[in-house]
C-alpha positions in Angstrom: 27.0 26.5 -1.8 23.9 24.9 0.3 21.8 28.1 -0.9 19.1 27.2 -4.4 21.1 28.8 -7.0 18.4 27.7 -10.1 16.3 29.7 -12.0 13.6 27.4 -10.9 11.8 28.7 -7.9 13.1 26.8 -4.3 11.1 24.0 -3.5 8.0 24.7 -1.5 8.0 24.9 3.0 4.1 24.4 3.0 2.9 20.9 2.9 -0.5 20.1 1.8 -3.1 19.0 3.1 -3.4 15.3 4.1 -6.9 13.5 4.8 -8.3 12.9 8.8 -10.0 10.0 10.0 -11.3 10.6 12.7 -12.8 6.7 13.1 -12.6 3.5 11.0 -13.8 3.3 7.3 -13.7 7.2 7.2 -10.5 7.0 4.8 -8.7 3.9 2.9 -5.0 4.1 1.9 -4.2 1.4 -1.1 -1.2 1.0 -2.8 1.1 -2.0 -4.5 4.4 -3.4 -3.9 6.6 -5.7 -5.4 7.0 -9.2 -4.4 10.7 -10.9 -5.0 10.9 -14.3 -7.1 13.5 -16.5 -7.4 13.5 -15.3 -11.1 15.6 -12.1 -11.8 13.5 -9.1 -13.0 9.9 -11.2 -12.5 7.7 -10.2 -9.2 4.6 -10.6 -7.9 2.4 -7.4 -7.1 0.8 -7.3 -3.7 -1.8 -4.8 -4.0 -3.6 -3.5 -0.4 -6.1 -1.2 1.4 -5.6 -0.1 5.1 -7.9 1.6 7.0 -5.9 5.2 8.0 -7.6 5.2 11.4 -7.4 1.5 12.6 -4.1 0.9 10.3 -6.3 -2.8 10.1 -5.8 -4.0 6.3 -9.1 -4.2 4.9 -8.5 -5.6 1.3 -5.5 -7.8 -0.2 -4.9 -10.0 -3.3 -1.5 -11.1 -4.7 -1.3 -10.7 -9.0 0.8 -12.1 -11.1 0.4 -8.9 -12.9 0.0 -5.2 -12.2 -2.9 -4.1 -14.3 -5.4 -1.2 -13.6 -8.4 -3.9 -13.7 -6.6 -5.6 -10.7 -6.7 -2.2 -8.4 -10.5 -1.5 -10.1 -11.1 -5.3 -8.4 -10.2 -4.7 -5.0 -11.5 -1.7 -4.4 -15.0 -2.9 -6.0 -15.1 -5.6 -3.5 -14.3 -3.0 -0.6 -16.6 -1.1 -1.3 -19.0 -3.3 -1.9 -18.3 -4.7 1.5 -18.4 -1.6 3.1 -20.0 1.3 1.4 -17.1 3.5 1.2 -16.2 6.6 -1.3 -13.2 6.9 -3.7 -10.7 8.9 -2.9 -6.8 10.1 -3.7 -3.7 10.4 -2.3 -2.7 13.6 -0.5 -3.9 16.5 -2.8 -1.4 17.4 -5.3 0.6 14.6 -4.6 -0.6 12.0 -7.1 2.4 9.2 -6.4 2.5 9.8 -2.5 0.7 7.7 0.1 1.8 7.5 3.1 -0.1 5.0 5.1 0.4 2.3 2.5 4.0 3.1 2.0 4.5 2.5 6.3 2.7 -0.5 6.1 4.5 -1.6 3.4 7.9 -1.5 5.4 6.1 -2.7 8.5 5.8 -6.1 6.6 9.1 -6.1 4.7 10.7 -5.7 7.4 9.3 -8.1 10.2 11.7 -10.7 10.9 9.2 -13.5 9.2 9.5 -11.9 5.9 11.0 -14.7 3.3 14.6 -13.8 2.4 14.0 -15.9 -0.3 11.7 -14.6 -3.1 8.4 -16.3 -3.3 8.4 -19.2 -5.7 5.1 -18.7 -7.0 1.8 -16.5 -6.4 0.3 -18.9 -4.4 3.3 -19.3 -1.9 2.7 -15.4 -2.0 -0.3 -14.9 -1.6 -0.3 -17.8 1.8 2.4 -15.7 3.1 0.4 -12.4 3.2 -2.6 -14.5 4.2 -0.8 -15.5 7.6 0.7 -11.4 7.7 -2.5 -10.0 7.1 -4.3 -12.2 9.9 -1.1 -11.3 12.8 -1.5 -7.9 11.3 -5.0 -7.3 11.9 -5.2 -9.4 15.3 -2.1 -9.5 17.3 0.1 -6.7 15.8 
């Protein structure tokens, strides 16, 4: 009963490729998570950018709203800041991304983390202010 029985072929043992940095600014991870507010339903969106090789967060902003000019915003002023090149997630893995998703949780989870949802984007955006700075200097 554990065996594929589908007419679908079994699911894949090789695992692609992921990118190396071998020091800083060599490769940015960036993704978006929700932010709770004391309305049901209604977040804010924390969008970030690590740096894979430092794990130092190297862009942040808190949105009201998730829109694709938001993520074209960040990374504009990242680049901008320091020179870098676009890239993607792990090849053929367009929804995947790892470092972002552990640093994610590493926030979430710290025992500072509100369990009360942010009351507005401000409050939220404070909050990953003082995050960011242990983050990226004590952490």
């Amino acid at each position: 009963m554990l065996t594929h029985r589908e007419p679908s072929r079994p699911p894949s043992a090789t695992r692609p490729k992921g990118h190396v940095a071998t020091g800083p600014n060599q490769v940015w991870s960036w993704d978006i998570t929700y932010l709770k507010t004391p309305v049901k339903g209604v977040f804010l969106f924390l969008y970030m950018m690590v740096d894979v090789w430092s794990r130092k967060i190297v862009a942040f902003r808190v949105f009201d709203r998730e829109l694709p000019e938001h993520s074209s915003q960040l990374l504009r002023e990242a680049c901008v800041r320091l020179g870098i090149i676009a890239s993607f997630s792990r090849p053929r893995v367009s929804d995947d991304n790892p470092y972002s998703e552990a640093l994610f949780r590493t926030m979430k989870y710290r025992p500072e983390y509100p369990s009360q949802p942010f009351a507005s984007l401000e409050e939220a955006q404070a909050w990953v202010d003082g995050f960011v700075l242990w983050y990226n200097t004590e952490h």
